[in-house]
Chimera marker file (.cmm) of the C-alpha trace (Angstrom):
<marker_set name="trace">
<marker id="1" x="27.119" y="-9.375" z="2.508" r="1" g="1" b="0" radius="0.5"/>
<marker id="2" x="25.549" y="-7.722" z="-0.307" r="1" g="1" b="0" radius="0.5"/>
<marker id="3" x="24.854" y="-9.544" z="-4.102" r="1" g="1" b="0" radius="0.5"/>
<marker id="4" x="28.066" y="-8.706" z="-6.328" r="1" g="1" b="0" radius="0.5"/>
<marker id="5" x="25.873" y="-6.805" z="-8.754" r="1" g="1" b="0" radius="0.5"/>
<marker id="6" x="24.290" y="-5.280" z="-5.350" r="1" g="1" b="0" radius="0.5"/>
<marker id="7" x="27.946" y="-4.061" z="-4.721" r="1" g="1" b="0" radius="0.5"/>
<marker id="8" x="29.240" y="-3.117" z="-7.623" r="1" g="1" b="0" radius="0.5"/>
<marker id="9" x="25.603" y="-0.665" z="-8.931" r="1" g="1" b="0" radius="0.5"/>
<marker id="10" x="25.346" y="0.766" z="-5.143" r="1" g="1" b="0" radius="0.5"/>
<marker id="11" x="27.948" y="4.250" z="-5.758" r="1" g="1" b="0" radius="0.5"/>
<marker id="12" x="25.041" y="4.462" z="-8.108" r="1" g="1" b="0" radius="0.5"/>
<marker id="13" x="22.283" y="3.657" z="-6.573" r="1" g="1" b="0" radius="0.5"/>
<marker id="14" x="23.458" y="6.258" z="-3.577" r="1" g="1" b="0" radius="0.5"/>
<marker id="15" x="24.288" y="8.914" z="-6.217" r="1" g="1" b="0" radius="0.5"/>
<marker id="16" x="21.073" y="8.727" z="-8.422" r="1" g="1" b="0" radius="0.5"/>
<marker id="17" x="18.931" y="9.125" z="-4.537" r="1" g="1" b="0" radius="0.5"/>
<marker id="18" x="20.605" y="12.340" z="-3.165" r="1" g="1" b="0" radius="0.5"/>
<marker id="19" x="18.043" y="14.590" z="-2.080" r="1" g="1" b="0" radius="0.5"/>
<marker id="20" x="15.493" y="11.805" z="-1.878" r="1" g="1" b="0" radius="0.5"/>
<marker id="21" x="13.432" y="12.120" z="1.768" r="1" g="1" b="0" radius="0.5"/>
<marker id="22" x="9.714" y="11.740" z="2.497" r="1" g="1" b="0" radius="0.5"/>
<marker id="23" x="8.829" y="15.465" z="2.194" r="1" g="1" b="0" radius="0.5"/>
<marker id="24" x="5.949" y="16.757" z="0.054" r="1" g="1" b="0" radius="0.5"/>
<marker id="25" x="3.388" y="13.980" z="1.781" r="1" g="1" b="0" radius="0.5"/>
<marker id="26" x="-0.373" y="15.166" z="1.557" r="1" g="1" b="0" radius="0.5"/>
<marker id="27" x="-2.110" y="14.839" z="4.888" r="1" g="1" b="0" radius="0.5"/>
<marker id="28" x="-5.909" y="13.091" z="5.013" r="1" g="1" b="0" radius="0.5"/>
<marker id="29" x="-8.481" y="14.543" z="6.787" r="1" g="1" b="0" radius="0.5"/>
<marker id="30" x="-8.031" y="12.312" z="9.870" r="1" g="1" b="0" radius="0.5"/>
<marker id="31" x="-3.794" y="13.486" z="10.350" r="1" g="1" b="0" radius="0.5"/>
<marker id="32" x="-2.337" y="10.480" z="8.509" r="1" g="1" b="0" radius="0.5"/>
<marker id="33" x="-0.039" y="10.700" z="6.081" r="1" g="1" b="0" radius="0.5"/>
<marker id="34" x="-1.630" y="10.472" z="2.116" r="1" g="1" b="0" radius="0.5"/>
<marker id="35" x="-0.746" y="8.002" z="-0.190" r="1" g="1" b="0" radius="0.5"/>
<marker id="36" x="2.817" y="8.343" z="-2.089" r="1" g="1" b="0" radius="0.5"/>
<marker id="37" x="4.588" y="6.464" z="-4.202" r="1" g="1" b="0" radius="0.5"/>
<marker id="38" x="7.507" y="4.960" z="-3.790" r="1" g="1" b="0" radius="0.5"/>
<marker id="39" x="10.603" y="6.385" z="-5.859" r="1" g="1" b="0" radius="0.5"/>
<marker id="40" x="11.751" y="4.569" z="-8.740" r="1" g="1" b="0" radius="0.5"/>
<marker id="41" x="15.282" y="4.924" z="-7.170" r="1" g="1" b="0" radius="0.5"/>
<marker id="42" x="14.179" y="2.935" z="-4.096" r="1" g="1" b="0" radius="0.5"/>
<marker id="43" x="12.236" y="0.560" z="-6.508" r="1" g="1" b="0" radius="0.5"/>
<marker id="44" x="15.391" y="-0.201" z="-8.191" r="1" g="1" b="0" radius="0.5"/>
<marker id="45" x="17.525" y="-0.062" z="-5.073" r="1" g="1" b="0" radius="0.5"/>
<marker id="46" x="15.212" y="-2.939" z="-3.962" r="1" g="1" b="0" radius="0.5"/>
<marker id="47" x="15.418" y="-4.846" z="-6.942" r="1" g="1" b="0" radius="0.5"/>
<marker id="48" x="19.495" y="-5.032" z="-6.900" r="1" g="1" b="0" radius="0.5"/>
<marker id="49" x="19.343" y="-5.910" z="-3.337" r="1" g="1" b="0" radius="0.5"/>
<marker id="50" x="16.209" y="-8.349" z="-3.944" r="1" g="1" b="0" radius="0.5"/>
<marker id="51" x="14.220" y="-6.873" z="-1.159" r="1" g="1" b="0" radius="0.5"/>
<marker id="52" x="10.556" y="-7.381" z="-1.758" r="1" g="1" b="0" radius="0.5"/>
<marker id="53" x="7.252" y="-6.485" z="-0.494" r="1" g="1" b="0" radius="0.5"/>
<marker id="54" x="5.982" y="-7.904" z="2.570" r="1" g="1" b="0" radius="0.5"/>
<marker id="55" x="9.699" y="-8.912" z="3.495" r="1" g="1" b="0" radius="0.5"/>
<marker id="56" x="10.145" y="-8.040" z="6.662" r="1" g="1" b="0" radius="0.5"/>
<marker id="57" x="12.218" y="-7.859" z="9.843" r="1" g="1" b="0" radius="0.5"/>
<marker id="58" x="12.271" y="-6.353" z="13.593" r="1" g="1" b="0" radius="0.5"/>
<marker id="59" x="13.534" y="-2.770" z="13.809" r="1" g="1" b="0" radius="0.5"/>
<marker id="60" x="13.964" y="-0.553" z="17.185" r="1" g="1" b="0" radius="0.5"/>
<marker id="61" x="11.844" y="2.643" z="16.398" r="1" g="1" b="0" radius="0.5"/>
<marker id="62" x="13.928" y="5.086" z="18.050" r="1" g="1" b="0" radius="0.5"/>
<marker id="63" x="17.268" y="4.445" z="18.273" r="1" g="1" b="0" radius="0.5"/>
<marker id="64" x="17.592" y="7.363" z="21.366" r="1" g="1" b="0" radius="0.5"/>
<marker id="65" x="14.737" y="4.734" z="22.920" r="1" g="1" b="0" radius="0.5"/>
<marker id="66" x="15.911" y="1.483" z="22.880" r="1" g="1" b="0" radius="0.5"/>
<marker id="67" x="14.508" y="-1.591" z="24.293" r="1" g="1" b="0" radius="0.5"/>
<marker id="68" x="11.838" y="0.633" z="26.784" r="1" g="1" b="0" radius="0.5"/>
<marker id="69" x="8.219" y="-0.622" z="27.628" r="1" g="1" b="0" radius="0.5"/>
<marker id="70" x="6.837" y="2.140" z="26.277" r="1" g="1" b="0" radius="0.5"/>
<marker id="71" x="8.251" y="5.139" z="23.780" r="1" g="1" b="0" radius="0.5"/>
<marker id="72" x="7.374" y="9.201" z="23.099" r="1" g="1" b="0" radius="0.5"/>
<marker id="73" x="7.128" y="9.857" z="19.446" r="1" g="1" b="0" radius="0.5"/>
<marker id="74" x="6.810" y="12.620" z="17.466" r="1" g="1" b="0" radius="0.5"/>
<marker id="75" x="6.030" y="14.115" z="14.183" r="1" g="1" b="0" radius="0.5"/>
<marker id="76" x="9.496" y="14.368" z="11.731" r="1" g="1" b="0" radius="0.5"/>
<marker id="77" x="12.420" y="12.532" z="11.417" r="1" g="1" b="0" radius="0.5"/>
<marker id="78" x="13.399" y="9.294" z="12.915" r="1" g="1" b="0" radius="0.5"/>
<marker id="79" x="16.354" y="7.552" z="13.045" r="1" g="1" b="0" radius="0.5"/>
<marker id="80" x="15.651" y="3.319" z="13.926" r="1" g="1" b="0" radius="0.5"/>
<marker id="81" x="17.530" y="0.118" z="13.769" r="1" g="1" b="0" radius="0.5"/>
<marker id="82" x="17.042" y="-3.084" z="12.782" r="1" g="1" b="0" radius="0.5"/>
<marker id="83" x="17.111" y="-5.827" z="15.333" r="1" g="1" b="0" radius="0.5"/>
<marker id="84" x="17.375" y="-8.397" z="12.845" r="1" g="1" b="0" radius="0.5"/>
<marker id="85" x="18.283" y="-9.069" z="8.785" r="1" g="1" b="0" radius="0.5"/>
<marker id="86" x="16.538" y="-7.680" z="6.212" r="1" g="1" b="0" radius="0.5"/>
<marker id="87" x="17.215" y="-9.720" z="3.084" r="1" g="1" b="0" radius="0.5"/>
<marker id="88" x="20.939" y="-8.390" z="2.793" r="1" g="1" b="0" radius="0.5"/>
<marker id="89" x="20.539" y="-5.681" z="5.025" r="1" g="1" b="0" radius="0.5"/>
<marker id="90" x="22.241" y="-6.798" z="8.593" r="1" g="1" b="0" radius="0.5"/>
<marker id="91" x="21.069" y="-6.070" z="12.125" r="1" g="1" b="0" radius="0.5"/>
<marker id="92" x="22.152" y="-2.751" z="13.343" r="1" g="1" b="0" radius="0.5"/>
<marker id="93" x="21.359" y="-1.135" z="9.668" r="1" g="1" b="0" radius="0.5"/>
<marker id="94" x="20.345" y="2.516" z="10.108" r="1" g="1" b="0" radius="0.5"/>
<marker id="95" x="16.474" y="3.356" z="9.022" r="1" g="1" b="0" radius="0.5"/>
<marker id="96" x="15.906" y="6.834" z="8.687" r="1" g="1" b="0" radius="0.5"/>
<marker id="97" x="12.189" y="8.330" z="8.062" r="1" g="1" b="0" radius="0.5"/>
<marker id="98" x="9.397" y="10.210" z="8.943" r="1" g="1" b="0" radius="0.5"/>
<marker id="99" x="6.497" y="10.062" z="11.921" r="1" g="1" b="0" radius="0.5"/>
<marker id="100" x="2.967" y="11.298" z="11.720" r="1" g="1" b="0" radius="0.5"/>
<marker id="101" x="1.167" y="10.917" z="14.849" r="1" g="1" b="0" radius="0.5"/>
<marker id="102" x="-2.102" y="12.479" z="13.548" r="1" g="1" b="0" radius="0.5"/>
<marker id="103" x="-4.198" y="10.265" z="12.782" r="1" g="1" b="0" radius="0.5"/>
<marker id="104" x="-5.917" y="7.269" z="14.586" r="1" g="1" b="0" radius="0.5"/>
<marker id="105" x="-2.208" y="4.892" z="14.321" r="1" g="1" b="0" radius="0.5"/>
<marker id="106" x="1.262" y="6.340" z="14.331" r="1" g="1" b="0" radius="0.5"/>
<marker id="107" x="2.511" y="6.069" z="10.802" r="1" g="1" b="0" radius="0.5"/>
<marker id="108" x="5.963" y="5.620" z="10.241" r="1" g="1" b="0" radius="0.5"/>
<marker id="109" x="7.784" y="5.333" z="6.816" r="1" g="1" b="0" radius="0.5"/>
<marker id="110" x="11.482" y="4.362" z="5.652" r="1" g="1" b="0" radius="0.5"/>
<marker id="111" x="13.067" y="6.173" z="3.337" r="1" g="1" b="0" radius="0.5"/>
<marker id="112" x="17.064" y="5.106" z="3.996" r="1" g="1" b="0" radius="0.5"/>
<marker id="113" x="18.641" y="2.466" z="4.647" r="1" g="1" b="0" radius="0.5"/>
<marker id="114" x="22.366" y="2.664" z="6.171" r="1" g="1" b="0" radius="0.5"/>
<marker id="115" x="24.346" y="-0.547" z="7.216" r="1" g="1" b="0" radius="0.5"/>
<marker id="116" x="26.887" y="-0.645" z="9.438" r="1" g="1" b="0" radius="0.5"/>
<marker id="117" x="29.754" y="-0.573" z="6.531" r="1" g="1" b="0" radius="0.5"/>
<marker id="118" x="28.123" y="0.899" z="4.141" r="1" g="1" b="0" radius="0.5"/>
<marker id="119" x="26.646" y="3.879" z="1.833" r="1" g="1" b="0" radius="0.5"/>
<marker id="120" x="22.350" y="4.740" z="2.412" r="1" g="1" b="0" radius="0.5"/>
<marker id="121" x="20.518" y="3.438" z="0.415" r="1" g="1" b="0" radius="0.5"/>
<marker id="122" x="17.122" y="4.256" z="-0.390" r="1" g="1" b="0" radius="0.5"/>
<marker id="123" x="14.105" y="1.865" z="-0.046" r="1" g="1" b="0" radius="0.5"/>
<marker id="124" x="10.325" y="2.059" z="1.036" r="1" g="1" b="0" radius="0.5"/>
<marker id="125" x="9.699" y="0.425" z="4.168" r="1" g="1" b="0" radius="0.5"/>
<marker id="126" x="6.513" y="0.699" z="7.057" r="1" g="1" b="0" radius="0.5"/>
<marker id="127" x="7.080" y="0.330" z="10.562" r="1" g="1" b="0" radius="0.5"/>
<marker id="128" x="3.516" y="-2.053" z="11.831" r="1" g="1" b="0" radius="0.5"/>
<marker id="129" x="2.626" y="-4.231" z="14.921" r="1" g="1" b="0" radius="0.5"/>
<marker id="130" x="0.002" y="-6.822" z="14.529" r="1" g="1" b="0" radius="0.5"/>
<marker id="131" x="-2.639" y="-6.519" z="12.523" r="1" g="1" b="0" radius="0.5"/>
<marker id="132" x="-1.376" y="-3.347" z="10.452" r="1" g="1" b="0" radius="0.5"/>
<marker id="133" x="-1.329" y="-0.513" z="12.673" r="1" g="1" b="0" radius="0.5"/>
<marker id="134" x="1.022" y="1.415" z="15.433" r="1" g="1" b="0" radius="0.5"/>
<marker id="135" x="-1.657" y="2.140" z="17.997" r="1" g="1" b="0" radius="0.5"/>
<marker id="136" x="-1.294" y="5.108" z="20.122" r="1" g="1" b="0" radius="0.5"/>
<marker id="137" x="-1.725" y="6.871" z="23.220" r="1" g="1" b="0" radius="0.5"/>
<marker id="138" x="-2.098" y="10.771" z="23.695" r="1" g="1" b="0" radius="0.5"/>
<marker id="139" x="1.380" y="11.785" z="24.270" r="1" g="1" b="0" radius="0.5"/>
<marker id="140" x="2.638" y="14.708" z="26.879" r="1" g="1" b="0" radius="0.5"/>
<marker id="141" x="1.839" y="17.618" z="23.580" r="1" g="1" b="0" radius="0.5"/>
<marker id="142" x="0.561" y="17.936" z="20.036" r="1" g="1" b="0" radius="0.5"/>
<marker id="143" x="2.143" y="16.322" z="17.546" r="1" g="1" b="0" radius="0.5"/>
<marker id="144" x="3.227" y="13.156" z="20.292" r="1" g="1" b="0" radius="0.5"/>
<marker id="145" x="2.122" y="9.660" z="21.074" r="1" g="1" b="0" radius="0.5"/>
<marker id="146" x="2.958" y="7.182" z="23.342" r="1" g="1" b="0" radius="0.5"/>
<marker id="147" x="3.699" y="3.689" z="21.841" r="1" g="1" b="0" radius="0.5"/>
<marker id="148" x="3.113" y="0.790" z="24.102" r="1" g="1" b="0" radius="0.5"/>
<marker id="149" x="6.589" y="-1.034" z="22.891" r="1" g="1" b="0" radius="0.5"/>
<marker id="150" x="10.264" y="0.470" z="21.644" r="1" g="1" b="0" radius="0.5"/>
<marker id="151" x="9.964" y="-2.654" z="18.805" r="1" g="1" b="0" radius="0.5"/>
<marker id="152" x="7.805" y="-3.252" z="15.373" r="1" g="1" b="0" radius="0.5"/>
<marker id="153" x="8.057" y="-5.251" z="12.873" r="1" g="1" b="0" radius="0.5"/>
<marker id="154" x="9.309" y="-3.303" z="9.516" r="1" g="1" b="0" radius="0.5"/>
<marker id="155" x="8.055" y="-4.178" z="6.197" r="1" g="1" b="0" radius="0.5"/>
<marker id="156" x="9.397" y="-3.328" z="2.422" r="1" g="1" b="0" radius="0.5"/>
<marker id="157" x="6.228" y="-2.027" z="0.307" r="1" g="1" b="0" radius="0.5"/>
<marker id="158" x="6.307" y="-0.482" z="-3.079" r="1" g="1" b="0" radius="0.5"/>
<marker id="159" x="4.117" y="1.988" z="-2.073" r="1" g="1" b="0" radius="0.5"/>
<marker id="160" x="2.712" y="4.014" z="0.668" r="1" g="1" b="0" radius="0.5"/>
<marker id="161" x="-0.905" y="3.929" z="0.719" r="1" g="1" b="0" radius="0.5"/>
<link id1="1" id2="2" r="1" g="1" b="0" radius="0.2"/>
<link id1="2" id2="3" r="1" g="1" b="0" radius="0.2"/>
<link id1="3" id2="4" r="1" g="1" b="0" radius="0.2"/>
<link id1="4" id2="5" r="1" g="1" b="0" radius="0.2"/>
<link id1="5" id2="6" r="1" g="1" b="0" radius="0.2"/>
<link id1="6" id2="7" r="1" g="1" b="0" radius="0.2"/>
<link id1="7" id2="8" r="1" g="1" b="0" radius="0.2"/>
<link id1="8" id2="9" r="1" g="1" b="0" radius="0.2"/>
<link id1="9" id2="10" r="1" g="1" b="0" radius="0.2"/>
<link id1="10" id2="11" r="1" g="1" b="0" radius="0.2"/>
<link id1="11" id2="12" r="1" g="1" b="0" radius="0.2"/>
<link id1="12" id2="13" r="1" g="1" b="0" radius="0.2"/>
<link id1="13" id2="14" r="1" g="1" b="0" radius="0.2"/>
<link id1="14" id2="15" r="1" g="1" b="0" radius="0.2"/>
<link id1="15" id2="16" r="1" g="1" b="0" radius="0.2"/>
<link id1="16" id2="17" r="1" g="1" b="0" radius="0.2"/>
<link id1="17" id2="18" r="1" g="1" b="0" radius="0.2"/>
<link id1="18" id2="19" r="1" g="1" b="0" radius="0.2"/>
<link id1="19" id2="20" r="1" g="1" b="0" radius="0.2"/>
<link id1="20" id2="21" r="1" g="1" b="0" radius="0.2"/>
<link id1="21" id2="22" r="1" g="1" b="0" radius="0.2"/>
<link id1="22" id2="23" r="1" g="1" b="0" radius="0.2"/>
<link id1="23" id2="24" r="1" g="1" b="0" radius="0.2"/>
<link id1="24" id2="25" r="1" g="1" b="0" radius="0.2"/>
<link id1="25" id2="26" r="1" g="1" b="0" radius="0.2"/>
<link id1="26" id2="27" r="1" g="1" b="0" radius="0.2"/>
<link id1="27" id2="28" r="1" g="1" b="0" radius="0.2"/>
<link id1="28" id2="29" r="1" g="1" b="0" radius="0.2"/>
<link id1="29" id2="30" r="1" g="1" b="0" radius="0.2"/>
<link id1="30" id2="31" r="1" g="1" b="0" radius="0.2"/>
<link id1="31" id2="32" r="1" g="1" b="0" radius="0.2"/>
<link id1="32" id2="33" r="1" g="1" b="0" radius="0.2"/>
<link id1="33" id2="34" r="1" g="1" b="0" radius="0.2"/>
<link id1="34" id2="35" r="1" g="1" b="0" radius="0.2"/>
<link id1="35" id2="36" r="1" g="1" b="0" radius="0.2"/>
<link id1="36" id2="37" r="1" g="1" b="0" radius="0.2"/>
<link id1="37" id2="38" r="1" g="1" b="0" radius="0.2"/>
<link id1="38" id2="39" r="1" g="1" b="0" radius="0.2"/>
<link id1="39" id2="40" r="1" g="1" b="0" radius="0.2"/>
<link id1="40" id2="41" r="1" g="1" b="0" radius="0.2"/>
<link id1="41" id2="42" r="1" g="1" b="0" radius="0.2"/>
<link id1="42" id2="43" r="1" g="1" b="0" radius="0.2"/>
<link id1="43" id2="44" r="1" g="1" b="0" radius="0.2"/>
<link id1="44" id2="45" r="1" g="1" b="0" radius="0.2"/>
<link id1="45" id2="46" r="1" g="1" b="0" radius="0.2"/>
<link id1="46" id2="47" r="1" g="1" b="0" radius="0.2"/>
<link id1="47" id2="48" r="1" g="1" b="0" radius="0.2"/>
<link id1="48" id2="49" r="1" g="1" b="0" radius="0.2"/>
<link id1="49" id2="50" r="1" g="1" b="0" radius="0.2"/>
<link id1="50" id2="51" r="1" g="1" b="0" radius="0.2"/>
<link id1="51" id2="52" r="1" g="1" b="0" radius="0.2"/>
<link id1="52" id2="53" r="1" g="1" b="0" radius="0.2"/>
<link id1="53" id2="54" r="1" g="1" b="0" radius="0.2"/>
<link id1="54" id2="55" r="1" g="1" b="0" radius="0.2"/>
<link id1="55" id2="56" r="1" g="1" b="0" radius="0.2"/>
<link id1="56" id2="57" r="1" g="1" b="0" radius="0.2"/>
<link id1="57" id2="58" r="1" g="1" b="0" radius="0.2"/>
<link id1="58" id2="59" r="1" g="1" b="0" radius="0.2"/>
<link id1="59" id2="60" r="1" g="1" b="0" radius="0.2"/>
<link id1="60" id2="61" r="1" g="1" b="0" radius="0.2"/>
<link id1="61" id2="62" r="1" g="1" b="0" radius="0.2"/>
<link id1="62" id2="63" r="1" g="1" b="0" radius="0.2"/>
<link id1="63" id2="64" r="1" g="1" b="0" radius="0.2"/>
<link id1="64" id2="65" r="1" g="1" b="0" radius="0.2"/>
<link id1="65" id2="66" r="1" g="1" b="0" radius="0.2"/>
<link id1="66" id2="67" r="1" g="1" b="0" radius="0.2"/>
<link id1="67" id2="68" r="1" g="1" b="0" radius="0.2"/>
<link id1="68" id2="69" r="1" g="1" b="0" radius="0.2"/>
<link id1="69" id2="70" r="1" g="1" b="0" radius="0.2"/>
<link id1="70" id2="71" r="1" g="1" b="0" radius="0.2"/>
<link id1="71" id2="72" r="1" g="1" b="0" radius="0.2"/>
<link id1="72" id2="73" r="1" g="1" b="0" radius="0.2"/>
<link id1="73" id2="74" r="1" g="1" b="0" radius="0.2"/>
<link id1="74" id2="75" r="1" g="1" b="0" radius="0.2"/>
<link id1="75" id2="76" r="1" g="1" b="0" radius="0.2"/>
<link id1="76" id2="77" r="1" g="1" b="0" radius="0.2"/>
<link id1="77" id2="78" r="1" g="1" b="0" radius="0.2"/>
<link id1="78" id2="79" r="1" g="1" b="0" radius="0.2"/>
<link id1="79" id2="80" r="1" g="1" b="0" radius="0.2"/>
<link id1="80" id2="81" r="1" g="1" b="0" radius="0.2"/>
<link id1="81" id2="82" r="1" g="1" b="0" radius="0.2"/>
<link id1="82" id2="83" r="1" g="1" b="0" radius="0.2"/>
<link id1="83" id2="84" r="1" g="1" b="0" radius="0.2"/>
<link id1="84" id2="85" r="1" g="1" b="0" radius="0.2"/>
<link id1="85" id2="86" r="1" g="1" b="0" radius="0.2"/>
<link id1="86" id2="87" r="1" g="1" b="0" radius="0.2"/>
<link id1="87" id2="88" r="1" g="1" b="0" radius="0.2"/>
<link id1="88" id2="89" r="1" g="1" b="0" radius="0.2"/>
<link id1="89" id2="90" r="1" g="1" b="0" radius="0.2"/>
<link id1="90" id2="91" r="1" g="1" b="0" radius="0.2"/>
<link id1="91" id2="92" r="1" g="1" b="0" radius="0.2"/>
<link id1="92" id2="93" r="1" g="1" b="0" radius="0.2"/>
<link id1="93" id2="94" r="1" g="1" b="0" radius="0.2"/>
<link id1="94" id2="95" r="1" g="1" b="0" radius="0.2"/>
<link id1="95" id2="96" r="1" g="1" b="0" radius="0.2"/>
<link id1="96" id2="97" r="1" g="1" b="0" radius="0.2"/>
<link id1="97" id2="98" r="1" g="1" b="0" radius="0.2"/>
<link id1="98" id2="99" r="1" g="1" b="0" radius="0.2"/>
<link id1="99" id2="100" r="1" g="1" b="0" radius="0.2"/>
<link id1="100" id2="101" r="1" g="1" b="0" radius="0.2"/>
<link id1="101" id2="102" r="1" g="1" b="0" radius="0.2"/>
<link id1="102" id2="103" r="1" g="1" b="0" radius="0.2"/>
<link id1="103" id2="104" r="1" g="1" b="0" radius="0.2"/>
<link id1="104" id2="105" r="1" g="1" b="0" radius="0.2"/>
<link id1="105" id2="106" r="1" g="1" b="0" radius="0.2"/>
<link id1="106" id2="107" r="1" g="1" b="0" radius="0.2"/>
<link id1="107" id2="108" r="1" g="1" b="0" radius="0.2"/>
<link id1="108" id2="109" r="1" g="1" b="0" radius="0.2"/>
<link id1="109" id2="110" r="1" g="1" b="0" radius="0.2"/>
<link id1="110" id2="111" r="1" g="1" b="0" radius="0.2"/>
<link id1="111" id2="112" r="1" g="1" b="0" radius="0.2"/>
<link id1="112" id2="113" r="1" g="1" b="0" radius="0.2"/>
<link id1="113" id2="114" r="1" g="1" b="0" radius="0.2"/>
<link id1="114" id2="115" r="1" g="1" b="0" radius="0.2"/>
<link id1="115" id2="116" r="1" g="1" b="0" radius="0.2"/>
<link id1="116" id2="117" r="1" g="1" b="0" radius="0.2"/>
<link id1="117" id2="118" r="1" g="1" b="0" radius="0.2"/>
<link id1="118" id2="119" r="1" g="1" b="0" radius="0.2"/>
<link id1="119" id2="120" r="1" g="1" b="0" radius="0.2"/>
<link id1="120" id2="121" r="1" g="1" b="0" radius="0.2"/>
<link id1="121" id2="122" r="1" g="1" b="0" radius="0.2"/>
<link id1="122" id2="123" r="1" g="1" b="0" radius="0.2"/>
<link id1="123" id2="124" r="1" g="1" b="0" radius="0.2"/>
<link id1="124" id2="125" r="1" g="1" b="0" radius="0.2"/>
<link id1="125" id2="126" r="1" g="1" b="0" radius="0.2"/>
<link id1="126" id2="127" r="1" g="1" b="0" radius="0.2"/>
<link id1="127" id2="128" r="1" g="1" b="0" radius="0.2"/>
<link id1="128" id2="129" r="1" g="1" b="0" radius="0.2"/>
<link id1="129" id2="130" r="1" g="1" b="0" radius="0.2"/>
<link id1="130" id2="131" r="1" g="1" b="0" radius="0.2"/>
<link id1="131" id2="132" r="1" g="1" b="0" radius="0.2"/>
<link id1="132" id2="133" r="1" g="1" b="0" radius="0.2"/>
<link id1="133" id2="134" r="1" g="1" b="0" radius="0.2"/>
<link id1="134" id2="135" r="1" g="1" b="0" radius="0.2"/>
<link id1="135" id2="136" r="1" g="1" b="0" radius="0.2"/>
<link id1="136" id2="137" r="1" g="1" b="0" radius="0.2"/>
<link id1="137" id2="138" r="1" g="1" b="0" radius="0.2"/>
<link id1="138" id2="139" r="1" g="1" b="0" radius="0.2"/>
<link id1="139" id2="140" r="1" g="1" b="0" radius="0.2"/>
<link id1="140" id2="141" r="1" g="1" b="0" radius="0.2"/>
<link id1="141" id2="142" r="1" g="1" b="0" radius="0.2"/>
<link id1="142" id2="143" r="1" g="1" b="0" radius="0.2"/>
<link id1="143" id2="144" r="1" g="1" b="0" radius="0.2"/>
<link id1="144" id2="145" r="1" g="1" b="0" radius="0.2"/>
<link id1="145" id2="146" r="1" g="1" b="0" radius="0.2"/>
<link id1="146" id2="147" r="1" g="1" b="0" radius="0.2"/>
<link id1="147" id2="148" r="1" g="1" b="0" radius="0.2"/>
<link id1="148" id2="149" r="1" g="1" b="0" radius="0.2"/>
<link id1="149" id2="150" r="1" g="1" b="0" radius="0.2"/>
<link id1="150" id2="151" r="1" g="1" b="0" radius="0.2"/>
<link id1="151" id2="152" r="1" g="1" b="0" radius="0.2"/>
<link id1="152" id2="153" r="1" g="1" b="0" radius="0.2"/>
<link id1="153" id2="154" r="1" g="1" b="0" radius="0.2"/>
<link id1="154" id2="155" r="1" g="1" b="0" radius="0.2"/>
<link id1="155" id2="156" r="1" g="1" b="0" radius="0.2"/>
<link id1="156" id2="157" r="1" g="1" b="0" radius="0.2"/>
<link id1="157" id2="158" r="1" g="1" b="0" radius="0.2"/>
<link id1="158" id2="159" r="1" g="1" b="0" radius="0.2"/>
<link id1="159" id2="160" r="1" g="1" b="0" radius="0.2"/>
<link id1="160" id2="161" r="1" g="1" b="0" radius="0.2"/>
</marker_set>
């Protein structure tokens, strides 16, 4: 499934990432998240596993709302799925990441990566429909938003701008 040398560097590629999450995000005037870059143990991460910006896939936003017309979302952590590959990465594979519904889009960004029979593994990844952005609806309280569709397509980055 994975590259050998994928294989054989990811104990430390998982070891070198504890304690990596998407905390310590500055917030723009408008709600969004702020630009951040994307660790170097992700970078690397990516390299072994020869994921690459703009690759991309189909992942299931909320894994607790699967396959629905239309999803709640709120600010924090998310747990999605991937519906289809991503490079080595196969369907099922675990996203974990954060949500920011305060600005004009819901943002969402990957920080892990966790397939089915394997160890997480951290990358940089943005959740996106057509033409760039998640667009919202108010949701039921602050810090919510509807989204019209459970799916998005998922793409690597390098960074989060």
């Amino acid at each position: 499934m994975f590259p050998m040398k994928a294989t054989f560097l990811l104990p430390l590629i998982v070891v070198s990432c504890l304690g990596c999450t998407g905390t310590g995000v500055s917030i723009r005037p408008d709600g969004g998240p702020g630009p951040q870059e994307c660790p170097e143990e992700a970078l690397a991460a990516m390299r072994i596993l020869q994921l690459r910006p703009a690759d991309s896939s189909t992942v299931e936003i909320d894994a607790n709302q699967s396959s629905q017309n239309s999803i709640i979302v709120n600010d924090g952590p998310v747990e999605s799925y991937l519906k289809e590959e991503l490079g080595p990465l196969p369907p099922i594979t675990r996203l974990y990441g954060q949500i920011w519904t305060g600005g004009p889009n819901v943002v969402i960004r990957y920080y892990e990566a966790r397939p089915p029979d394997g160890e997480t593994i951290p990358i940089c990844a943005v959740a996106r429909l057509g033409r760039g952005g998640l667009r919202k609806n108010p949701g039921p309280r602050p810090g919510s938003a509807v989204l019209e569709f459970s799916r998005a397509g998922v793409y690597i980055v390098d960074a989060f701008r």
